[in-house]
Each structure stands twice: as structure tokens, then as C-alpha cells.
N, C-alpha and C positions, 0 to 999 in steps of 0.2 A: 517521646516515641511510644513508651508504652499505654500512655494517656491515648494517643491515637489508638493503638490498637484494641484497647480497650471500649473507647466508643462503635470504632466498627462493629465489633462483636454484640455488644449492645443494641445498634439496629438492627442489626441481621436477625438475633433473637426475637426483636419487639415484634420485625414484619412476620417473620414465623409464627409467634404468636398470635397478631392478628387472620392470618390465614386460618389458625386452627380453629379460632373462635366465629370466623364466620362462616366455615361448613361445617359448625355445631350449630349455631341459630338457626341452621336453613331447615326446613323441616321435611323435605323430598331429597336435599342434597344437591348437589352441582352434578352438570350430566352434560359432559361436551361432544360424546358421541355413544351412538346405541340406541338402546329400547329401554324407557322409564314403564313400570308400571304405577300410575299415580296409587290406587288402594287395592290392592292385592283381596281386601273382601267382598270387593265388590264383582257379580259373577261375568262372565265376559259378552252374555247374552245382554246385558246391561251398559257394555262400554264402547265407546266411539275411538277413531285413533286420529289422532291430532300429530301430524309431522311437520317440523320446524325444521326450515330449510339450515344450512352452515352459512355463516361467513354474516349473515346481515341482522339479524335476528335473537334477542336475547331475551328470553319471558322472567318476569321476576319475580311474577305471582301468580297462582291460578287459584281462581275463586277462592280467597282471601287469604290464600296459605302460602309464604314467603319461598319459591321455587327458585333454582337457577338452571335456566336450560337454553344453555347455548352452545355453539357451534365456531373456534376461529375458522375454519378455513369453509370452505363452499364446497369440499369434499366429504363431509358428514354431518349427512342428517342424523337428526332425532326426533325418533318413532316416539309417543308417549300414547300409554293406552288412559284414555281419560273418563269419568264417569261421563254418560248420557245425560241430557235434560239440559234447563240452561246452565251455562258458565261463565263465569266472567275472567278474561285472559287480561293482566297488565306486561306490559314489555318496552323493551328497546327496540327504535331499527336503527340502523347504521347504513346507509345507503352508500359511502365512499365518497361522496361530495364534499365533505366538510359541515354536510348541513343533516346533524343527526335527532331521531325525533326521540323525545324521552314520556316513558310515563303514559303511553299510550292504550287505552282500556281499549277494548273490544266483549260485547255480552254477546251470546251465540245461543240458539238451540241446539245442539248436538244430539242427531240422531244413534241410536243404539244400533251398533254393528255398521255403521257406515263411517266412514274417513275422508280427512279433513286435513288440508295443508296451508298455512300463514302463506299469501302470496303477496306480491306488488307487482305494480304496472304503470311506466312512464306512461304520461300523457299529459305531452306538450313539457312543462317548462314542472309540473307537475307529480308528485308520486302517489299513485293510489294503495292503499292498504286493505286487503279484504280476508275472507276466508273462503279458501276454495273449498265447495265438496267434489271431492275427487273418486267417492262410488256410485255415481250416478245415480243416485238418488234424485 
């Protein structure tokens, strides 16, 4: 018995562990809901804002720097104020099918002072992945 309880205790710590260490590797942090500001030196005249819907969408990298910003539920977004110019976005989507797409790059120009939201759209048997700009630019 106490052999058992001593192993539970042992994963519980290992997995705690694990969790600490990979929101110490992450170099922006995990951000499941709110407003990221990716570089805080960069001035705002300068940044674009990029929102990642909830629920479907999980970015793990933004322009080569190990990000997590996701959303479970479809009730909170996340605003991220991103630098302007191009970018390069990798992520997950999760669409609820059973059929999930991983590892998915997208490069963008991102205008300075306009906003920008990860979209999709059935079409037919199909899902399209794009980037909306949503300041009418």
C-alpha cells in the first residue's frame, strides 16, 4: 500500500514538473485568454493586432519564437498586439471533426495599426484557413 501511494505521489510531482518546465521554455508564455503584447519595445505606431479566435486555434510559434496562445472554449479571444512587417505564424487548428491539422505555417504582411483575425470557412467537404484583415484596409 504504501508502495502505491508513493508512486501516485511520484507522478503527480513528475507531471507538475513537467508543466513548470514548459511554461519556462515558452518565451511569450501560455495566454488562454486576454491581450498579449508580443514586444512591449516595439512602439504601437509600429504594431498590428492579430486575434485568435477560442476553441479552435492554437499558435505555437510566432516568427520563430516558441509561443502558446490558445483559447479552450469559443468564448475567449486573444487579442495579441504583434510587430508590423512580415510574419511568420505556426499553429494548430482543431476544427471538432476528428480531423485536426498540425504544424500549419502561414507568412503574412502585417500592416502597422491595422487588425487581423485567424479565420476559417467550410467549403464543400473542405476547410479553408486564412487571415482576415478586419480594419478595412
Amino acid at each position: 500500500m504504501k508502495r502505491h501511494i508513493f508512486l501516485v505521489w511520484t507522478i503527480i510531482l513528475f507531471i507538475l514538473l513537467c508543466i513548470i518546465v514548459s511554461c519556462a521554455s515558452s518565451s511569450v508564455g501560455i495566454v488562454s485568454k486576454g491581450t498579449v503584447i508580443f514586444d512591449e519595445n516595439i512602439p504601437e505606431s509600429q504594431q498590428a493586432v492579430l486575434v485568435i479566435p477560442g476553441g479552435y486555434w492554437e499558435v505555437i510559434e510566432f516568427s520563430g519564437i516558441k509561443v502558446r496562445w490558445w483559447s479552450p472554449t469559443v468564448f475567449n479571444n486573444i487579442t495579441v498586439y504583434i510587430p508590423s512587417g512580415v510574419q511568420t505564424i505556426k499553429f494548430h487548428y482543431y476544427p471538432g471533426t476528428g480531423r485536426n491539422f498540425n504544424n500549419i505555417t502561414f507568412t503574412y504582411n502585417f500592416l502597422p495599426g491595422s487588425s487581423y483575425k485567424l479565420q476559417d470557412r467550410i467549403v464543400g467537404r473542405d476547410i479553408e484557413l486564412y487571415i482576415l484583415d478586419t480594419s478595412g484596409n
